[in-house]
N, C-alpha and C positions, 0 to 999 in steps of 0.2 A: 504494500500500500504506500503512496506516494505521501512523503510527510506533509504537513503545514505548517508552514510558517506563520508568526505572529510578528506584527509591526505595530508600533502607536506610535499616531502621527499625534504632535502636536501643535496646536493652530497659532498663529500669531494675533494680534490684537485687534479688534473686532472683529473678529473672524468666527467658526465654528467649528464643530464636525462634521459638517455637510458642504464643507468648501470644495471649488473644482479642483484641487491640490489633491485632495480625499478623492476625489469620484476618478480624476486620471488614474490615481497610484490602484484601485480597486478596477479597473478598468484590464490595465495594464500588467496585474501581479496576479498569476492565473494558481502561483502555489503559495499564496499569502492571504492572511486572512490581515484584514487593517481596521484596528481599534481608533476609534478618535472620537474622543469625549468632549462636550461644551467645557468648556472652563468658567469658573465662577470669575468676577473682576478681582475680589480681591485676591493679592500675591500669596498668600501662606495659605486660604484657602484651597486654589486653584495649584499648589503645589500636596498639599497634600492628599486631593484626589487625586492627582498623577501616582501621587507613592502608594496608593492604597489599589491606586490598576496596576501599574508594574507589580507590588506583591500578590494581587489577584489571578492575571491572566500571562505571567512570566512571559513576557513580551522577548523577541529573539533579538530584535531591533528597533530602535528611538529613534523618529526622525522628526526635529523641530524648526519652525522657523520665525524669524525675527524676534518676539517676543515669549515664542515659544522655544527658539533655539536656549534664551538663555535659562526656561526652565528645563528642560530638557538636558543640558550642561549638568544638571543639581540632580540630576537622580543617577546615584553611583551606580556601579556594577552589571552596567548593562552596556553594550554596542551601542554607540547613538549618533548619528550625522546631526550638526547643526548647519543651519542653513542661515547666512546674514544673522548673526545671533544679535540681540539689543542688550548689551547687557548693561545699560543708565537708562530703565524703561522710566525710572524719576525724570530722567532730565527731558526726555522724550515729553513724557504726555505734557508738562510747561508748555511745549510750543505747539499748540493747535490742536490739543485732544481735551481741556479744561470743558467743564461742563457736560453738555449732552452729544452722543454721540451715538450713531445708528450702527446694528452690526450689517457686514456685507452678507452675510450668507444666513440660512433659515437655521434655527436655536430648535431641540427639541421640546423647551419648554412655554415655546413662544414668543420667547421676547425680541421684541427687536429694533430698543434703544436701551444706553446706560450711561450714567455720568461719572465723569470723574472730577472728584475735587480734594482737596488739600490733603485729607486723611488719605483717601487714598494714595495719595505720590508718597507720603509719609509712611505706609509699608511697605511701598517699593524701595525706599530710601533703604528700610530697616533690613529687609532681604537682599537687599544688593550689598550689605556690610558683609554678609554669610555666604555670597554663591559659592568663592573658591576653595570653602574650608575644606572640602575635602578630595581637594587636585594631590594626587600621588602620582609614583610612577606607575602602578596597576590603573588610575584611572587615563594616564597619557595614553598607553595602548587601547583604550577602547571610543576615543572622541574620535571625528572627524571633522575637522568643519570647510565647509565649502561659502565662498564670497565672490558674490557679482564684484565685476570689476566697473559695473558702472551705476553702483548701488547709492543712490541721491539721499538717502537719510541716515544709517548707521555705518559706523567703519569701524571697528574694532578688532580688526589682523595683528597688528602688532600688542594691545595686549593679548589678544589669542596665542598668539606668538611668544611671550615672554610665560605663559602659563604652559603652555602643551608643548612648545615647539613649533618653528617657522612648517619645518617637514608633516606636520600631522594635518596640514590644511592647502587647500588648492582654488584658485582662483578660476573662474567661469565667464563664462559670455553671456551676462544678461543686469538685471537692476537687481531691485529689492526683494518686490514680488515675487515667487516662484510661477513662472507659464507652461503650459505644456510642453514646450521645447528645450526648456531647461530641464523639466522632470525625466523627457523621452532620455535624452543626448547626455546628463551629468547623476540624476539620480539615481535612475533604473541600471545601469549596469553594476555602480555600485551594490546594490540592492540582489541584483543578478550572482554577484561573483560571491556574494554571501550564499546564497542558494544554491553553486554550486561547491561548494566546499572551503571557501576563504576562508582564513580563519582572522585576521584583518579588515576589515573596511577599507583598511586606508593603501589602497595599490593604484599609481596614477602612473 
């Protein structure tokens, strides 16, 4: 019997689990089965539903992006590709995400607006004090991160870089967003060479 794979994606900010990021990769991964859970707004919250499905459904691979990359960075002992990771989503929501904001893609529970204001960046702050506590060399071996080279909002390679190592991340041809052409051409083989036996992610 043909194994299956588990994957959880996680979604960037105002996003969901119903994004077309979600529906390509489920599209596309015919021996994957792809968890992607709504995230609550708040930080500690929406990380420790993530900890509570990683210890649920032993996910094989973590793949996050933008806002999701940098939670997905925080959940140890698992394979995980970050995608444009945000990892000052404090500094971020300051410039043009304060107050109300619509999600892009359909919320299982409905919703589809949510605000942010002061408290909120104020546990981003508190969480962003903690991402890296727990970078070892066991978790060097199992990060990835991958960075549009023509990504207009986050840049964060170089400290990527001074954490993981210049070598554990790869540069791409595209922006911030993930598009289908990015997911075809940089994700999926990755994704691929896991499924056929890699025991790395990270082979470019």
């Amino acid at each position: 019997m043909e194994r299956k794979y588990k994957l959880l994606y996680v979604h960037g900010f105002a996003s969901s689990g119903s994004s077309g990021t979600v529906m390509t990769l489920r599209r596309n991964l015919d021996a994957w089965s792809v968890i992607a859970p709504d995230l609550p707004v708040d930080p500690f919250e929406a990380l420790e539903l993530l900890r509570e499905t990683v210890a649920k459904e032993a996910p094989d691979v973590l793949v996050g992006t933008s806002m999701g990359g940098m939670y997905a960075q925080q959940l140890w002992g698992v394979p995980r590709i970050i995608v444009n990771p945000s990892f000052e989503m404090s500094r971020s929501l300051l410039f043009g995400k304060m107050g109300r904001n619509r999600y892009t893609s359909k919320r299982k529970d409905g919703a589809v607006e949510f605000r942010i204001d002061k408290a909120v960046v104020e546990r981003f702050k508190l969480m962003e004090k903690e991402q890296f506590c727990g970078v070892n060399e066991d978790e060097r071996r199992l990060v990835t991160a991958l960075f549009g080279d023509k990504d207009p909002v986050v840049n964060f390679q170089s400290l990527f870089a001074s954490l993981y190592g210049a070598e554990r991340s790869m540069i791409f041809n595209g922006e911030h967003r993930l598009n289908d052409e990015v997911v075809k051409k940089v994700l999926l083989p990755l994704l691929k060479q896991y499924e056929n036996g890699g025991e790395d992610l990270y082979s470019f």
